[in-house]
Backbone bond lengths (Angstrom), bond angles and torsions (degrees), N, CA, C in turn:
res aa  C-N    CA-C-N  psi(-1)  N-CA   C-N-CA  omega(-1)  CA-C   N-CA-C  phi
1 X - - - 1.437 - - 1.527 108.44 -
2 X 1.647 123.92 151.13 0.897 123.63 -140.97 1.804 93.31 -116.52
3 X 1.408 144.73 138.77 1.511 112.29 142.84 1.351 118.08 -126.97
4 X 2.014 82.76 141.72 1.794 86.27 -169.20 1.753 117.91 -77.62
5 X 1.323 87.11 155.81 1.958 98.89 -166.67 1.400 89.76 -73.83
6 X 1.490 110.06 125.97 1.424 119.36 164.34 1.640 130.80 -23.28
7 X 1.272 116.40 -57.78 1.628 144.02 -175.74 1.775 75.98 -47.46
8 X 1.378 111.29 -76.83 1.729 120.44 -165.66 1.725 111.28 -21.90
9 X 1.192 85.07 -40.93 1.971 98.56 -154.92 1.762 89.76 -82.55
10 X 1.191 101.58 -48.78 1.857 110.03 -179.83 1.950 98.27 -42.53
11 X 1.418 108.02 -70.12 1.373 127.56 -169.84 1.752 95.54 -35.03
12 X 1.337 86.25 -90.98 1.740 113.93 171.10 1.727 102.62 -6.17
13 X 1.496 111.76 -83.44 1.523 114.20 173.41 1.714 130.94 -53.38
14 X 1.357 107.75 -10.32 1.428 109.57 170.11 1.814 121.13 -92.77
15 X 1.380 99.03 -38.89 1.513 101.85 164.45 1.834 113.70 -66.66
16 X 1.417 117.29 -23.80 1.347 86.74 156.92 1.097 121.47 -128.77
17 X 1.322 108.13 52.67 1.078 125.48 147.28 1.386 119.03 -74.73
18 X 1.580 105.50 -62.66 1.269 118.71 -172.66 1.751 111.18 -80.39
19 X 1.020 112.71 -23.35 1.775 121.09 165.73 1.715 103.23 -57.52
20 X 1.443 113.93 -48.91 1.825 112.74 174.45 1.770 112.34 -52.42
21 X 1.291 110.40 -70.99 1.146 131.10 -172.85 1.984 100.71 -44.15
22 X 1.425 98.45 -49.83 1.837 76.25 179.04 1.198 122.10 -93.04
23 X 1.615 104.48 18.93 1.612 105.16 -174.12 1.861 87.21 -99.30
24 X 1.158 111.36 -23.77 1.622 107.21 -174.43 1.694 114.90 -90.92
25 X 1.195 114.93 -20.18 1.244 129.76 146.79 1.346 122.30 -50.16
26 X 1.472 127.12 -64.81 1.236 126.19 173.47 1.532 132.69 -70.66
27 X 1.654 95.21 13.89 2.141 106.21 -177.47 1.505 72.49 -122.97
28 X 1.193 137.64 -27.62 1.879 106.48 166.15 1.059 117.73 -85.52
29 X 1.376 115.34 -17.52 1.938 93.77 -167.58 2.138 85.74 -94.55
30 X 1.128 125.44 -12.96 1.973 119.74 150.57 0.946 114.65 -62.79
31 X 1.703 141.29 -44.47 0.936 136.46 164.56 1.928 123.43 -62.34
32 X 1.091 130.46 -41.28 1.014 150.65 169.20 2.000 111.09 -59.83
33 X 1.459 109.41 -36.97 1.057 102.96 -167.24 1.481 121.81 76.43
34 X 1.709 123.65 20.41 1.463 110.57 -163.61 1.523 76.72 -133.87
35 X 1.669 112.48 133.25 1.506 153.03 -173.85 1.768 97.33 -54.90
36 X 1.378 104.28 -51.23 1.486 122.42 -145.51 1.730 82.38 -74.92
37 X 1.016 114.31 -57.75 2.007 122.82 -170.80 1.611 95.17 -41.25
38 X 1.011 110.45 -59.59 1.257 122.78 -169.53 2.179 117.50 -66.68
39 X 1.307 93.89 -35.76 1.533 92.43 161.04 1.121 114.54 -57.46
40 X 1.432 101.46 -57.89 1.797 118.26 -170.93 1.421 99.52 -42.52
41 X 1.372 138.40 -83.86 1.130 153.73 141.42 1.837 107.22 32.50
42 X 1.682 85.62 -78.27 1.747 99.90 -164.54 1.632 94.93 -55.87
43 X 1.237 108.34 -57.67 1.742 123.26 -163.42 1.806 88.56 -69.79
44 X 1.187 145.63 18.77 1.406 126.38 149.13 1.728 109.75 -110.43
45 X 1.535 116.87 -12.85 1.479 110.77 -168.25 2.029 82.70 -105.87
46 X 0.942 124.70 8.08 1.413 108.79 171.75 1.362 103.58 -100.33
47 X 1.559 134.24 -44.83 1.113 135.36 154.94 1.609 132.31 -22.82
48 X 1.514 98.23 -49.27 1.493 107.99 169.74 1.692 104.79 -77.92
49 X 1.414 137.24 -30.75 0.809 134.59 -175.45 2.062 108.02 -57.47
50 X 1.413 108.55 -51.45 1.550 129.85 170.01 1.395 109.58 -42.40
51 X 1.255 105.22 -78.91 1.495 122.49 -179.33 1.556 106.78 -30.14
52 X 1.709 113.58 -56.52 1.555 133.66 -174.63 2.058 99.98 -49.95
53 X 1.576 104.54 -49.92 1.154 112.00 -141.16 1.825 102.99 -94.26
54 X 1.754 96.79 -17.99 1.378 101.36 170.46 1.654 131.71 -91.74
55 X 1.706 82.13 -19.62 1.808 93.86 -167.69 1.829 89.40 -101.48
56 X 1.016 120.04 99.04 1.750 125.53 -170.82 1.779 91.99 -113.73
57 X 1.107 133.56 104.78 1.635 132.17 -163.43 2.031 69.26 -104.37
């Protein structure tokens, strides 16, 4: 049995954290019709994408 290093689980829960939040951002600012929702959006699920792709435990 394995146990995971705290920091991991912290990391782990903030990228989808922040992967949710711009995925729910970007079905309002489509729904809404407003450009800016939808930047916001992209520029928070690419962030989590970084974070995912830099922090490799």
């Amino acid at each position: 049995m394995t146990i995971d290093w705290l920091p991991d689980r912290g990391i782990r829960r903030a990228i989808l954290a922040l992967g949710a939040a711009g995925l729910t951002v970007i079905a309002t600012g489509a729904f809404l019709e407003a450009l800016w929702l939808l930047g916001l959006g992209v520029w928070a699920v690419i962030a989590a994408m970084m974070i995912e792709l830099v922090y490799r435990p």
